[in-house]
C-alpha angles and dihedrals in degrees: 000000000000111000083242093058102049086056093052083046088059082045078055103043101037111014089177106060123114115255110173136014124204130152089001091296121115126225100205106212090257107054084045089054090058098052091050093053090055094053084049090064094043095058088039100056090037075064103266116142133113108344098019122105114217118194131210118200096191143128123226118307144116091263090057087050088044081049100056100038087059093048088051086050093053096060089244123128117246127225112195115206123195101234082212097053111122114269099255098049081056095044087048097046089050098048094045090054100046106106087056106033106116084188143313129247122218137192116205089261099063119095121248110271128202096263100248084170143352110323113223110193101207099211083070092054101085123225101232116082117246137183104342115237108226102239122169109266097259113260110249088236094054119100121264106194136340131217133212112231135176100194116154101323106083101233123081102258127197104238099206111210114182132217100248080054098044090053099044092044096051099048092049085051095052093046086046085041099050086228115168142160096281097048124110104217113197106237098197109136130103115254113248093059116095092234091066087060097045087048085055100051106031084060099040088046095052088047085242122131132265115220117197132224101219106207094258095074095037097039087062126106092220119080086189088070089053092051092052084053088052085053101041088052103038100241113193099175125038134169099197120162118260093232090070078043090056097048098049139087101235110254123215086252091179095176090053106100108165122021126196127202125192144145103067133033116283124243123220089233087052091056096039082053102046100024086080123113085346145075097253109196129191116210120187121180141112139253087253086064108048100259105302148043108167143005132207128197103229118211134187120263096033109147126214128007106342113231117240092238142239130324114290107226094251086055146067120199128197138173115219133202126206096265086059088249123128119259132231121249097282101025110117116227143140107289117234121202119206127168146094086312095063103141114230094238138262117314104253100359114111104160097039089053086049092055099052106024097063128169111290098224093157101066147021113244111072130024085232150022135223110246095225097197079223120120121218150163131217108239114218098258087060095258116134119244110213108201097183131256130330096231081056088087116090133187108238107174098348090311132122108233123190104207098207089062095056093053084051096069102044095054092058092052116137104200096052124029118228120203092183139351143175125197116213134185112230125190104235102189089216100052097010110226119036131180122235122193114193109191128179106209134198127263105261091055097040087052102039098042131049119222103270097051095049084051088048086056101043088049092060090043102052087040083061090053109025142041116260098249086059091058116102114246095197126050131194124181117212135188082216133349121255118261133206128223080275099059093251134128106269097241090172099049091044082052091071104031111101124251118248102207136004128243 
C-alpha cells in the first residue's frame, strides 16, 4: 500500500477524524481526501502524471498538504519549494526542472515566478472532489517527490525519494515514534525540508492529526512562543532541532510524550533539560536517506556527547575507512547509510550521484549507499557515534584541526560555562586561517565577567587540552547563535560575522 493510500483508508474507515489543525479549524480526513482528489485531477489534466515533475511554491497550510497528497495520487513527482526561499534559489530550481515541470502550484503568499509552465493559483483548486480523472496507479519505483539541498556541495541538488521508500521509511518512524490515532503531531518545518514531509505523513499515515505552526509562531525570535504553541494545542509528538533545544529554558510540556531532537548534534545538558517526564529521542539521518538512519533513546545524566543510536529496520549503517573496508567498533571513518530509504540520486546529476550513491557491497538491502560525508565510530555497546562533517577539518599553521574537537573542549570548560558554541575557520589576509569560536554563555557568567576575562580564562583552559594551533584566536559572545531556515546554527553566516575579542 502506497502512504497516500493509507491516508485515503483512515478517509474510508473514519471519515470524521480530525486530520489537520491550523488557525484553530479542523480538516476531518475526509473532507482532506477529497481535496486531495481534487488536486489529483487538476495536475492530471494540466498534463502531470509518471514521469512529470509538479512544483509547489507554498508556505505551511492545509492547502499545501491537500496539494501534495493529490500530486502523490497522480502518479506525478512533487517539488516542494519554500515561498520564502530567496529569489534566485526559486529562480534556479525552476529553471533546472523545466524540461520536466508538468506545472507549478502556487498559494497567495508565494512571489510571482517566471512561468516556466502552466500556474495553477490553489485556492482555485476546491476542496470537494469532483469527477475522478482516470490516471495509472504510480509504480512503486517511481519518485514521489524531490527536494532541492545544498548540503556540502555547494549547488542546490534535487534528492529523488522514491514511493516504495517513502512508504517503507514513515511506517518504521511511526512505529519508532509511538504515533496513533489519538496522537497531535506538531507540523512546524518549512516545506521544502525533508522533515516537513516526514511530520505530514507520519501523522496522516497513523490517522493522527497534524497540527500546523502558522508562521507566526515559527517566524518569531522567541522559541518560547513556539513552546507555548506545543502546549495550547496539546502536542504529544515533536521533531524540533537541537539547536532551539539548545537556546530555551525547558517548559513542564505534559502532553509531550515523546520528543525528538535532530539537525545538529545533541548536547548532554540538552538531554539532562528536555529527558524529564518524556521519551527524548535523538534521529540522525539525511534527505538522501529518507529522513532518517538511526535513533537513539536519550537519558538524563549522560556525560559527554550523546550517539545517534542503532540502525533503524528500514537502514544499514556502516563506517568506512579509506581503503573502503569496514572498520572495527572505535575506528573513526566516513558513515555510509544503506537500506529501503536509499534515495534515487540527484536529478541530473549523473556523475555527482555516482560519487556518493556507491555500490553497497557490505550489506543486503539496498544495491547502493549514500556516501554521508559524516565521520563516525561505532561505541562498544553498537550505538553510532556521529563526529560531524569531513569538511569540518580545517588547516591552521600547517596543521590539520577538527573542529569539532575543538567544540568539544570548550564545552567541557570549567572556569566559564558555556550553554552553545560553533567553531568556525576565517581567511585573514595577514596569517591565513584563523579560528572563531562563537559561544553563547549563562547567565552568571554573562552577567559577572566582561568579555575579555571570560576569553583569558578559555584560553588556559583550552592550552591545557589542546595544542596551541587548535585554540581559537577570535572570540565572540551571543545571547544565541544564529540559525539558518533548517534550524541549524548558521556556520556560514557566522563565517563572515567579525570577533569581538581575542583569546
Amino acid at each position: 500500500m502506497f502512504a497516500h493510500d493509507a491516508i485515503q483508508e483512515w478517509a474510508r474507515r473514519d471519515p470524521e477524524r480530525p486530520a489537520i489543525r491550523f488557525d484553530g479549524t479542523d480538516l476531518t480526513y475526509a473532507e482532506l481526501d477529497a481535496w486531495a482528489e481534487s488536486f489529483a485531477d487538476v495536475v492530471t489534466q494540466a498534463g502531470g502524471g509518471p514521469g512529470k515533475l509538479i512544483g509547489v511554491l507554498a508556505s505551511r497550510s492545509p492547502t499545501t498538504v491537500a496539494c501534495f497528497l493529490g500530486i502523490l495520487k497522480s502518479g506525478a513527482t512533487c517539488v516542494p519549494i519554500f515561498a520564502q526561499y530567496p529569489p534566485a534559489r526559486i529562480r534556479f530550481v525552476l529553471a533546472e526542472v523545466r524540461e520536466d515541470l508538468a506545472c507549478i502550484c502556487v498559494d497567495d503568499d508565494a512571489p510571482s515566478v517566471e512561468a516556466a509552465a502552466r500556474v495553477i493559483p490553489m485556492s482555485d483548486v476546491p476542496r470537494v472532489a469532483g469527477r475522478r480523472t482516470a490516471r495509472p496507479e504510480p509504480d512503486p519505483d517511481s519518485i514521489a517527490y524531490m527536494l532541492y539541498t545544498s548540503g556540502s556541495t555547494g549547488a542546490p541538488k534535487g534528492v529523488m525519494i522514491k514511493h516504495s521508500s517513502l512508504d517503507a521509511v514513515v511506517h518504521e518512524l511511526i512505529y519508532q515514534y509511538g504515533i496513533g490515532p489519538d496522537d497531535r503531531v506538531l507540523h512546524c518545518a518549512p516545506l521544502g525540508f525533508d522533515t516537513s514531509i516526514s511530520e505530514i505523513m507520519r501523522a496522516l499515515c497513523a490517522g493522527a492529526c497534524l497540527v500546523i505552526a502558522s508562521a507566526e509562531v515559527t517566524g518569531s525570535p522567541s522559541f518560547f512562543y513556539r513552546l507555548r504553541f506545543l502546549e495550547e494545542e496539546r502536542i504529544t509528538r515533536a521533531v524540533l532541532p537541537a539547536a532551539l533545544l539548545r537556546s530555551a529554558r525547558a517548559v513542564p510540556l505534559p502532553e509531550l510524550g515523546i520528543l525528538v531532537t535532530t539537525g545538529e548534534a545533541c548536547t548532554g545538558e540538552v538531554v539532562d533539560r528536555w529527558a524529564a517526564h518524556r521519551t527524548l529521542l535523538n534521529a540522525w539521518g539525511s534527505t538522501e536517506s529518507t529522513f532518517s538512519g538511526t535513533i537513539a533513546r536519550l537519558l538524563p545524566g549522560h556525560h559527554g556527547r550523546p550517539p545517534v543510536g542503532r540502525p533503524i529496520r528500514t537502514a544499514e549503517i556502516f563506517v568506512v575507512g579509506d581503503d573502503g573496508d569496514l572498520l572495527p567498533p572505535g575506528e573513526v571513518g566516513q558513515i555510509h547509510i544503506g537500506g529501503l530509504g536509499v534515495s534515487a540520486g540527484y536529478y541530473q546529476r549523473p556523475e555527482l550521484t555516482a560519487q556518493r550513491f556507491v555500490p553497497n557491497v557490505w550489506g543486503a538491502m539496498s544495491a547502493t549507499a549514500f556516501a554521508t560525508g559524516d565521520r563516525g565510530r561505532w561505541l562498544p555497546d553498537g550505538q553510532l557515534d556521529c563526529l560531524g562533517r569531513m569538511d569540518q577539518q580545517v588547516k591552521v599553521s600547517g596543521y590539520r584541526v577538527d573542529m569539532v574537537e575543538v567544540e568539544t573542549a570548550l564545552r567541557a570548560c570549567g572556569g566559564v560555562r558555556i550553554i552553545d558554541v560553533a567553531v568556525v575557520a576565517v581567511e585573514s589576509p595577514d596569517v591565513g586561517q584563523q579560528l572563531v569560536a562563537h559561544v553563547v554563555l549563562d547567565a552568571t557568567t554573562r552577567d559577572g565577567e566582561g568579555a575579555a576575562s571570560v576569553a583569558t580564562t578559555i584560553k588556559q583552559e583550552l592550552g591545557e587540552t589542546l595544542p596551541a594551533y587548535a585554540v581559537p584566536q577570535l572570540l565572540r559572545v551571543w545571547d544565541s547563535l544564529p540559525l539558518n531556515a533548517h534550524g541549524k546554527v548558521d556556520r556560514h553566516w557566522l563565517s563572515t560575522a567579525p570577533a569581538d575579542s581575542p583569546v
